[in-house]
Backbone as XML, in Angstrom:
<?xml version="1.0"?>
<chain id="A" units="angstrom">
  <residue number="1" name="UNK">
    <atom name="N" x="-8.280" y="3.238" z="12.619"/>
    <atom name="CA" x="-7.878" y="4.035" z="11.492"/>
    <atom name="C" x="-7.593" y="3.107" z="10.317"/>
  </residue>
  <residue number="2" name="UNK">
    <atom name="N" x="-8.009" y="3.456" z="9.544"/>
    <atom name="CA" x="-7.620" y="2.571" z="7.644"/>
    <atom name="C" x="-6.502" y="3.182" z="7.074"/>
  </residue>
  <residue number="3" name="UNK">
    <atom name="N" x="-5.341" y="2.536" z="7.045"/>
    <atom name="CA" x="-4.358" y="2.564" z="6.640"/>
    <atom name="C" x="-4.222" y="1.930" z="5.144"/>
  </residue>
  <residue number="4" name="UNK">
    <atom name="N" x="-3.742" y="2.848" z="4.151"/>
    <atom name="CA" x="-3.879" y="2.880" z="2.922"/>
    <atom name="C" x="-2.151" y="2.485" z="2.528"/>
  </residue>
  <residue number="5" name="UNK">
    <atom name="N" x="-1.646" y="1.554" z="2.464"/>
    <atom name="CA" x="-0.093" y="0.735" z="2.159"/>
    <atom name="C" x="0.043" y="0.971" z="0.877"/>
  </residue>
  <residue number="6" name="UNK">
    <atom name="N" x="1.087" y="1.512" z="0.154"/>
    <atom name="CA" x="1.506" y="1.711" z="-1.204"/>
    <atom name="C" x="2.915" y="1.993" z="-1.177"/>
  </residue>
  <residue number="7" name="UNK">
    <atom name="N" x="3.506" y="0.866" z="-2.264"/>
    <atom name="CA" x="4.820" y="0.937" z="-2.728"/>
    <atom name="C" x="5.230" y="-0.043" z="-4.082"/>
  </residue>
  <residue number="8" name="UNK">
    <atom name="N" x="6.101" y="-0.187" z="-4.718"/>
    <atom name="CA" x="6.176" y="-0.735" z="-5.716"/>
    <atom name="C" x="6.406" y="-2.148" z="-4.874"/>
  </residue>
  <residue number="9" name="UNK">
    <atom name="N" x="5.907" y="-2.798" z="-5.664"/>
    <atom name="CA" x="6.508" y="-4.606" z="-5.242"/>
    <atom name="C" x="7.267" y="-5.335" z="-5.123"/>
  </residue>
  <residue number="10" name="UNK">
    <atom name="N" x="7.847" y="-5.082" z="-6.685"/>
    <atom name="CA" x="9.401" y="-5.796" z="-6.673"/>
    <atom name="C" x="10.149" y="-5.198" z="-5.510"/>
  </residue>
  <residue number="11" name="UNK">
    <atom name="N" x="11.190" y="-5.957" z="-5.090"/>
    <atom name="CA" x="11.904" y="-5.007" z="-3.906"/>
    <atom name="C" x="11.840" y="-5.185" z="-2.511"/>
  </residue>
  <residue number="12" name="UNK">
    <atom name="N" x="10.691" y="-4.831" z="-2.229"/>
    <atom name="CA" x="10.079" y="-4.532" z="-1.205"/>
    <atom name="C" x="8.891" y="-5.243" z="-0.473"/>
  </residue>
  <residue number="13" name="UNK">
    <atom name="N" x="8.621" y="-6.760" z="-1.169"/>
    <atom name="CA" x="7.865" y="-7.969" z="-0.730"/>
    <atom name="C" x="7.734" y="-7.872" z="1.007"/>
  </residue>
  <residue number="14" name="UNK">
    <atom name="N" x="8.606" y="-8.200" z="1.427"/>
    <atom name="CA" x="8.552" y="-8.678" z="2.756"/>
    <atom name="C" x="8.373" y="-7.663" z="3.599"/>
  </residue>
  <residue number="15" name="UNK">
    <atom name="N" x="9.065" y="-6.278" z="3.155"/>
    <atom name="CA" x="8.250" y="-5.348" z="3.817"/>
    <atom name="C" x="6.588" y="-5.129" z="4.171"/>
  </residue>
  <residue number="16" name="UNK">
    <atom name="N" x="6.175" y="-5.033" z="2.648"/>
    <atom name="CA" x="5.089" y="-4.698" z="1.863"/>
    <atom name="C" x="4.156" y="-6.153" z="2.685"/>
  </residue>
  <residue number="17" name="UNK">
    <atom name="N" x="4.538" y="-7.373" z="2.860"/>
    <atom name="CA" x="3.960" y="-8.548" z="3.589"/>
    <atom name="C" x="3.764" y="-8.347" z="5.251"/>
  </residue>
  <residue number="18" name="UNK">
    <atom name="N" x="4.846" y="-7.499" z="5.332"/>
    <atom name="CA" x="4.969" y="-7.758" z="7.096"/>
    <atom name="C" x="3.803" y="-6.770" z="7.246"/>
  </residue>
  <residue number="19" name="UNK">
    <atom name="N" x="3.219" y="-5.442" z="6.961"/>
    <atom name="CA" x="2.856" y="-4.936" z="7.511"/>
    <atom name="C" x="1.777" y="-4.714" z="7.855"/>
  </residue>
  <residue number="20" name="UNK">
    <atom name="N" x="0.754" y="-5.611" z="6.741"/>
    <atom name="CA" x="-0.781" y="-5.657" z="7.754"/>
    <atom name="C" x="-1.026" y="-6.258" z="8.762"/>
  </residue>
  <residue number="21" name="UNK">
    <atom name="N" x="-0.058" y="-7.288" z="9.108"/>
    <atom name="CA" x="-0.129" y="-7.856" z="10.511"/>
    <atom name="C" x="0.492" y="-6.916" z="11.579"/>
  </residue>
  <residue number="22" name="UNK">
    <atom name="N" x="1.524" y="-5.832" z="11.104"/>
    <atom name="CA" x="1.827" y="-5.133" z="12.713"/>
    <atom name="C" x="0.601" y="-3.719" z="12.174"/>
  </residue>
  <residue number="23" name="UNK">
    <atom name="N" x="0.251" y="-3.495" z="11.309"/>
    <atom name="CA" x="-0.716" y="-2.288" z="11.570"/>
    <atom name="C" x="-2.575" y="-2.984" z="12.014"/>
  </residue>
  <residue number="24" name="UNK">
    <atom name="N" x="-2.580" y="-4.365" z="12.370"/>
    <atom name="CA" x="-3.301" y="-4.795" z="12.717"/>
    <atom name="C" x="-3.549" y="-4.791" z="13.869"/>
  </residue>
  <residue number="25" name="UNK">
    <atom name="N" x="-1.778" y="-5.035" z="14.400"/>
    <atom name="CA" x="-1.524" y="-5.807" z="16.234"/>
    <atom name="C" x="-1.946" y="-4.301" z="16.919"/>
  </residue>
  <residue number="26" name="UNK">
    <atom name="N" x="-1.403" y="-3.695" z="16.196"/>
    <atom name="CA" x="-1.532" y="-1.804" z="16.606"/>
    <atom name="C" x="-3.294" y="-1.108" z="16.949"/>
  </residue>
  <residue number="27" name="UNK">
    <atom name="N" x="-4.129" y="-1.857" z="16.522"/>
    <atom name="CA" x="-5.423" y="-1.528" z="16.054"/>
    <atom name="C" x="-5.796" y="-0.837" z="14.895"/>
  </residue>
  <residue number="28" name="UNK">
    <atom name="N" x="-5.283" y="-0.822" z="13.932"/>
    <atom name="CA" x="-6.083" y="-0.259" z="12.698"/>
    <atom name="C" x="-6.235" y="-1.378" z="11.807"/>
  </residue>
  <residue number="29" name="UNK">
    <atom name="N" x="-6.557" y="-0.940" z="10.804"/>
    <atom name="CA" x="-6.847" y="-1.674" z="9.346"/>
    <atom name="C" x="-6.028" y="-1.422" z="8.510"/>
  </residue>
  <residue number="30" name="UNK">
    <atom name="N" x="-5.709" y="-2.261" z="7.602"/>
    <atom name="CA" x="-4.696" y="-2.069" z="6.400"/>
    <atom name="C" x="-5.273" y="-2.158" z="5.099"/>
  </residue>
  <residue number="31" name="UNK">
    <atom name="N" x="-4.835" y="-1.542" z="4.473"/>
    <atom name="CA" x="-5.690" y="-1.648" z="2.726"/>
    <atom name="C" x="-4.637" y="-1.757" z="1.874"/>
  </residue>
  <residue number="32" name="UNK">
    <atom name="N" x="-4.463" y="-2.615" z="1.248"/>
    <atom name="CA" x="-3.793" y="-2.576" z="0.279"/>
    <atom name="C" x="-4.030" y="-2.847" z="-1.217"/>
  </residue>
  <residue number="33" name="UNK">
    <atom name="N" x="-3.875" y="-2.994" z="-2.075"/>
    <atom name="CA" x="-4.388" y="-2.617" z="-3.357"/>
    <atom name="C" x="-4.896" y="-4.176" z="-4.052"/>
  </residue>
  <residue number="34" name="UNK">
    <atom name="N" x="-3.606" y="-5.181" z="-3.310"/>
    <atom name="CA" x="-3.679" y="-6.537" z="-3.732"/>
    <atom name="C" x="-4.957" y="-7.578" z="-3.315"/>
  </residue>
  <residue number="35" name="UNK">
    <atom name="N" x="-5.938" y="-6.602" z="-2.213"/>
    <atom name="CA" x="-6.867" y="-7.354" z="-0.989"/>
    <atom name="C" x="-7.838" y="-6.809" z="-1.895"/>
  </residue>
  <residue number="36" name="UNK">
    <atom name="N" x="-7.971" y="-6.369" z="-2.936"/>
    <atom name="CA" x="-9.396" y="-5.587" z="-3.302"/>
    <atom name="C" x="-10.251" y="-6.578" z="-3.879"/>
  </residue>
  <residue number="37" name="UNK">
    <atom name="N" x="-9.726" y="-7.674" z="-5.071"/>
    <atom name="CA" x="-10.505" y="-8.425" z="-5.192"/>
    <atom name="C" x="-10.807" y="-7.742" z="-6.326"/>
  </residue>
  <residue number="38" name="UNK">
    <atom name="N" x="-11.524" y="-8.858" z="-7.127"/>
    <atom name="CA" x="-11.968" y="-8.480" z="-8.236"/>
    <atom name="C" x="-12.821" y="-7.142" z="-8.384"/>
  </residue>
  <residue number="39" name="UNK">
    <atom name="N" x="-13.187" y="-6.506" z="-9.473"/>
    <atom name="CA" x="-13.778" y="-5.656" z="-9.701"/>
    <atom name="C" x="-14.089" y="-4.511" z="-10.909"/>
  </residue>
  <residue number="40" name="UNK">
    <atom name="N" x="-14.813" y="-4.137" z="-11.101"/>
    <atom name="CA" x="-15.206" y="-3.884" z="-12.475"/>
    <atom name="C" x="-14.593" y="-2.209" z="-12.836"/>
  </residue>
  <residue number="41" name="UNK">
    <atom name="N" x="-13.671" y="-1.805" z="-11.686"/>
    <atom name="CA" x="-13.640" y="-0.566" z="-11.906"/>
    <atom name="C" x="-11.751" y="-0.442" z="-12.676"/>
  </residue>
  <residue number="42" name="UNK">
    <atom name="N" x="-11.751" y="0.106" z="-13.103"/>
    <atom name="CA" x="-10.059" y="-0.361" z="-13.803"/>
    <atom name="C" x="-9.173" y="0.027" z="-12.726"/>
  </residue>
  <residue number="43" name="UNK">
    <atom name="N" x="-8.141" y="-0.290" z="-12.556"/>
    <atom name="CA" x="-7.268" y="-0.598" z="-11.502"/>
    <atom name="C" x="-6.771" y="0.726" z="-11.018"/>
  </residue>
  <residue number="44" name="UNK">
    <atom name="N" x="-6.633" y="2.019" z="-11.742"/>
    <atom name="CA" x="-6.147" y="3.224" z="-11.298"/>
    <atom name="C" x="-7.090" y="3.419" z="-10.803"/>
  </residue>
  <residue number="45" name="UNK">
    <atom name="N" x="-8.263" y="3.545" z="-10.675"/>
    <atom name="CA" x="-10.167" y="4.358" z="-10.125"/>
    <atom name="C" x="-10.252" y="3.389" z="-9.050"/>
  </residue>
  <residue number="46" name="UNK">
    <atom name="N" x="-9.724" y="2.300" z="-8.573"/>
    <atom name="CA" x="-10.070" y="1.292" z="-7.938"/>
    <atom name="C" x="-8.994" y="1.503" z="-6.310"/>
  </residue>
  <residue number="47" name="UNK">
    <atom name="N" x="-7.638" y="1.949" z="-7.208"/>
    <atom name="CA" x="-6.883" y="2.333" z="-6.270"/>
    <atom name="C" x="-7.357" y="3.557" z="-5.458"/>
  </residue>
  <residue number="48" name="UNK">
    <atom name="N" x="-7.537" y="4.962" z="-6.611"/>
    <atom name="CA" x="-7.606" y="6.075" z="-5.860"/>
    <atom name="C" x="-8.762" y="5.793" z="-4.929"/>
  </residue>
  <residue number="49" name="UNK">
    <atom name="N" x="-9.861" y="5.280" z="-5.115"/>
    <atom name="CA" x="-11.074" y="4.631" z="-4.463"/>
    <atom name="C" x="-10.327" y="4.446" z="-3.216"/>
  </residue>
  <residue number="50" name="UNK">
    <atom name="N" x="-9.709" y="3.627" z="-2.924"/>
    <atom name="CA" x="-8.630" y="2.818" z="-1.768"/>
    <atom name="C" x="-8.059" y="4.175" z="-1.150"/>
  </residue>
  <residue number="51" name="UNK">
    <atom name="N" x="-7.595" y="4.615" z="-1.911"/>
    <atom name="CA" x="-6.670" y="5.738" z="-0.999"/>
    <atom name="C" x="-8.207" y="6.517" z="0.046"/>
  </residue>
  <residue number="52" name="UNK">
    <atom name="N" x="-9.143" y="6.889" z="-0.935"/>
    <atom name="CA" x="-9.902" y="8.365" z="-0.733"/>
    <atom name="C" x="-10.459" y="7.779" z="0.437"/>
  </residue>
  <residue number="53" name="UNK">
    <atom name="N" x="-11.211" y="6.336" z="0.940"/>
    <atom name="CA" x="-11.736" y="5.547" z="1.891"/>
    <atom name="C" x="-10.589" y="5.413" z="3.032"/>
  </residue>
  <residue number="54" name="UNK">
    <atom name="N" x="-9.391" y="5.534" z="2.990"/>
    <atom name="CA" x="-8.646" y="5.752" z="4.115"/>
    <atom name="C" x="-8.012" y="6.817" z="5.140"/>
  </residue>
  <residue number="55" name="UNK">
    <atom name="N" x="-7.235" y="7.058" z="6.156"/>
    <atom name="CA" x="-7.506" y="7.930" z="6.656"/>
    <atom name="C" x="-5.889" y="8.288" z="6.892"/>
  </residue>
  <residue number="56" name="UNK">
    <atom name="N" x="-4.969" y="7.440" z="6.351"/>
    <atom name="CA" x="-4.066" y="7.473" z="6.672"/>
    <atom name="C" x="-3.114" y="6.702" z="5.486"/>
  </residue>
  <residue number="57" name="UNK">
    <atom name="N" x="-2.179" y="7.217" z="4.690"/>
    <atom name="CA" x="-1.854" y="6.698" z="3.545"/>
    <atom name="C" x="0.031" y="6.627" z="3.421"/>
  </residue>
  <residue number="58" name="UNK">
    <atom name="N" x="0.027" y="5.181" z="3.586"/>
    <atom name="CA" x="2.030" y="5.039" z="4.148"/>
    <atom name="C" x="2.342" y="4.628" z="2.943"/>
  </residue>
  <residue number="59" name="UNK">
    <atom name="N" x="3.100" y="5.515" z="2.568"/>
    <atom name="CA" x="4.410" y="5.356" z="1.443"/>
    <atom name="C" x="5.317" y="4.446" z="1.769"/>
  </residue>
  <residue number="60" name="UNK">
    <atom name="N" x="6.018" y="3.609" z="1.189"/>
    <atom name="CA" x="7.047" y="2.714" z="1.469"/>
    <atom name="C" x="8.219" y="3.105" z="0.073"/>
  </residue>
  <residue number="61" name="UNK">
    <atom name="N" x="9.127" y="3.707" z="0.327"/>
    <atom name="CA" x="10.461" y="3.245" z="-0.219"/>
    <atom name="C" x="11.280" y="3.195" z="-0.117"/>
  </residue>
  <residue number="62" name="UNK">
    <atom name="N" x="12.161" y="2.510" z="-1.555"/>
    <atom name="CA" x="12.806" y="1.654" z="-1.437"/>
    <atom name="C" x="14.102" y="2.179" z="-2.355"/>
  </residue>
  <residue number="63" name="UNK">
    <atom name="N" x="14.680" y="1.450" z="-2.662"/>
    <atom name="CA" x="16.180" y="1.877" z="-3.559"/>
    <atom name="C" x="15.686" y="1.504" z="-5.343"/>
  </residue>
  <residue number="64" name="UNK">
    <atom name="N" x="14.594" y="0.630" z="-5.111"/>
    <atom name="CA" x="14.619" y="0.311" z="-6.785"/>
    <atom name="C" x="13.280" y="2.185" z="-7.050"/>
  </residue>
  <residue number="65" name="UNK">
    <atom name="N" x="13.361" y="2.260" z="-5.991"/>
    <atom name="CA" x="12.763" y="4.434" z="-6.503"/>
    <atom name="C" x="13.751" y="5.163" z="-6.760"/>
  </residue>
  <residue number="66" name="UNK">
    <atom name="N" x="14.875" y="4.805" z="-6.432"/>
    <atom name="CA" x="15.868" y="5.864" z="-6.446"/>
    <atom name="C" x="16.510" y="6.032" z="-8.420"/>
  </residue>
  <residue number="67" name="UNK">
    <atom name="N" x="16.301" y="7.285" z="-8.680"/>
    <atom name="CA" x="17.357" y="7.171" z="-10.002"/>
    <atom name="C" x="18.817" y="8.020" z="-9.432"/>
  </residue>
  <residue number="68" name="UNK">
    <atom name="N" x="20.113" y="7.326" z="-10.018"/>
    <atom name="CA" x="20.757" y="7.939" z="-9.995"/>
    <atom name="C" x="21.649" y="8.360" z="-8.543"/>
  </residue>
  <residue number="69" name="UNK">
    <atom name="N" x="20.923" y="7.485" z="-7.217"/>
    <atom name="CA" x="21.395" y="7.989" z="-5.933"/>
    <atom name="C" x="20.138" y="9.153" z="-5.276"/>
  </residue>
  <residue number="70" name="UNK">
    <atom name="N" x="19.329" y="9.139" z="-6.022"/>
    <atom name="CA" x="17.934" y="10.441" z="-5.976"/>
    <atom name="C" x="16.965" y="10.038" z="-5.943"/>
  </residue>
  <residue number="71" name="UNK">
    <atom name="N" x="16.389" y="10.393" z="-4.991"/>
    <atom name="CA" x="14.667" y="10.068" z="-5.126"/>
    <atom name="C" x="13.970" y="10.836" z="-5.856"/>
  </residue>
</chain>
């Protein structure tokens, strides 16, 4: 399965680092936005691209999402 990883960065590094290696050990694939590599398509069309090619799409957050005590 292609696992589609998205969350803001700041924050949440080491999360956001740890996890293509355990959604690897697991058997799937990980996609993340930072692995794409250059490309001519602008970065929002490039992402949704990323999402639409996966089959499975993990949200990650964090407290720097929260306003106010609220997500």
């Amino acid at each position: 399965m292609r696992v589609f990883v998205s969350s803001v960065r700041r924050g949440l590094e080491e999360e956001r680092d740890a996890l293509p290696g355990l959604i690897t050990a697991i058997g799937h694939t990980p996609i993340r936005f930072e692995d794409f590599g250059a490309t001519d398509l602008p970065s929002r069309e490039a992402c949704l691209t990323g999402v639409g090619n996966a089959e499975l799409y993990l949200l990650i957050l964090g407290p720097s999402c929260m306003r106010n005590g609220r997500w």
